[in-house]
N, C-alpha and C positions, 0 to 999 in steps of 0.2 A: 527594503529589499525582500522578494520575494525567492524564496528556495526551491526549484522544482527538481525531482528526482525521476530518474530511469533507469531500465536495467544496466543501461551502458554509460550514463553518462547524468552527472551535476552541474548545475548553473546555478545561480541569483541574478536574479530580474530584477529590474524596475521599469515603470511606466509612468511620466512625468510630463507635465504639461507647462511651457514655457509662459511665463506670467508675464506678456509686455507690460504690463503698466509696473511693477513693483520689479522690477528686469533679473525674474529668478526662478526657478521653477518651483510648481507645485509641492505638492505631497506626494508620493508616491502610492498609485492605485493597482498594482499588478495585483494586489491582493484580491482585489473584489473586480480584475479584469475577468482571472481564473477560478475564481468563484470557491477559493479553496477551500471552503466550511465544508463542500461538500466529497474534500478528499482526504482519502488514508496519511495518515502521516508517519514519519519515520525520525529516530533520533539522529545527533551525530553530532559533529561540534556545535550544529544551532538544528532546530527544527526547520524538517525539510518537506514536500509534497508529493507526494508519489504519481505519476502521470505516467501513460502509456509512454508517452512519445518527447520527450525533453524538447528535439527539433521541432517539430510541429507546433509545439504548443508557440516557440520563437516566432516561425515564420506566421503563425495566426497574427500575432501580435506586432510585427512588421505589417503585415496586410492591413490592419487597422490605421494602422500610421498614413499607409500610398494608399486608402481607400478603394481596396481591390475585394475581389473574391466575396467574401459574408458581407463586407462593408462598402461596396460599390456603394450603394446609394445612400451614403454619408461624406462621398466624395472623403477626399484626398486631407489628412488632420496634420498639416506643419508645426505647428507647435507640441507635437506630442512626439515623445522621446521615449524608445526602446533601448535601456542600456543592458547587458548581458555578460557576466564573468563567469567560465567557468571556473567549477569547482574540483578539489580532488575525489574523485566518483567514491574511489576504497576506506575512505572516512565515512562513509554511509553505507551498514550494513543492512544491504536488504539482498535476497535473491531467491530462486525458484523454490520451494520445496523438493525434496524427490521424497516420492511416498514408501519408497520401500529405505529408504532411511529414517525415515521419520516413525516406520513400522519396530525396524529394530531399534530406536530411539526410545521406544515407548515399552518396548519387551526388557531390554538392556536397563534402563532406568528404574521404568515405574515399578511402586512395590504393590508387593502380590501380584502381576502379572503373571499368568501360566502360560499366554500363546497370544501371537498377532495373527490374524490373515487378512492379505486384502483381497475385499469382496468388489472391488470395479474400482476404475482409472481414478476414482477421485476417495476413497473409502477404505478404511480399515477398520476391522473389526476386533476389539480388544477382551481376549477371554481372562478372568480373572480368578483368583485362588478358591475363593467363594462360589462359584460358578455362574456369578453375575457377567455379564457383556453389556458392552459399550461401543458405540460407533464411531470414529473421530474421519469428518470431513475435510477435504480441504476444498474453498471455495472454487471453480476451473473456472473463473470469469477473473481471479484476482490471486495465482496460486504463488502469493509470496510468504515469505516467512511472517510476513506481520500479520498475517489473515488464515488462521485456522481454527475450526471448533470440532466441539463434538456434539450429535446428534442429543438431544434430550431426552427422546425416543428410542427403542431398540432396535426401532425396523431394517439399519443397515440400506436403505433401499436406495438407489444411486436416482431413482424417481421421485426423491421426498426431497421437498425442498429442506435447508435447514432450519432446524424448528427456532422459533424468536425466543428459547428458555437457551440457546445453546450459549455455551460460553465463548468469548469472544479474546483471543490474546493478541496484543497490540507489539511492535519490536521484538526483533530477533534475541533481545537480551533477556527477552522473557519467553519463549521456546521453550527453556526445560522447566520454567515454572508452569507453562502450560500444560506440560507432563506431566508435570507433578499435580495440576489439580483435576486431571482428568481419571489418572492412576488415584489418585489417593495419597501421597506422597512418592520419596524418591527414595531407590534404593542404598 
């Protein structure tokens, strides 16, 4: 079973293929339907997927089954079985960042901190005791808690992509250790 997550809402899928000759089904492939290697993951009672759209991703894989929509011309797959339980969503902590929390998260926390300002909708600029500065983006293609870095660069510039040295913090449960290794430790 496969775990996918949304803002709104948790499921476990499967995707299963009835075996007439051995009268039973397959293996379950929702994993490699949804191709999950290539998505964010998130903790919580078991490891989950993080997706735009929890329903969508369902009704895709319904369509596959009635061979409609993407899979028209694969025609109609009877033997392939969509099961779906949801899940309790609040056992999976993920959700938006807000930047001007994450600002005083960073001043409030981090040590030696002197000053936050945010320099644009996705950007904060972190002034430090030293008089060193540091940028911490938050990705606006993916602005969850499991997805934020800091620039490796100074440049603050909401036109810079983020740089491939940036550091990368994976779960909410690590948030303030992200603070903490962007700051320098915690206060």
């Amino acid at each position: 079973m496969t775990r996918l997550i949304d803002n709104n809402k948790a499921v476990e899928i499967s995707i299963r293929e009835w075996d007439e000759e051995n009268s039973q089904y397959g293996p379950d492939w929702a994993a490699d339907f949804f191709e999950v290697g290539g998505l964010k993951t998130v903790e919580g009672p078991e490891l989950a997927y993080i997706v735009d759209d929890v329903d969508y991703c369902i009704e895709y894989a319904n369509d596959m089954v009635a061979g409609v929509g993407d899979f028209a011309a694969d025609g109609p797959q009877p033997n392939q079985v969509v099961d779906v339980t949801e899940l309790d969503r609040s056992a999976y902590c993920i959700r938006e960042i807000d930047l001007h929390q994450l600002s005083r998260d960073i001043y409030g926390y981090g040590l030696n901190v002197k000053d936050t300002k945010i320099v644009s909708d996705n950007t904060i600029e972190v002034f430090f005791m030293d008089g060193s500065t540091c940028c911490v983006g938050i990705d606006p293609n993916f602005p969850l808690c499991v997805d934020f870095s800091h620039y490796a660069d100074e440049s603050c510039s909401a036109d810079v992509e983020l740089s491939e040295d940036a550091h990368d913090f994976e779960g909410e449960l690590d948030y303030l250790a992200g603070v903490k290794d962007i700051c320098g430790g915690l206060r």
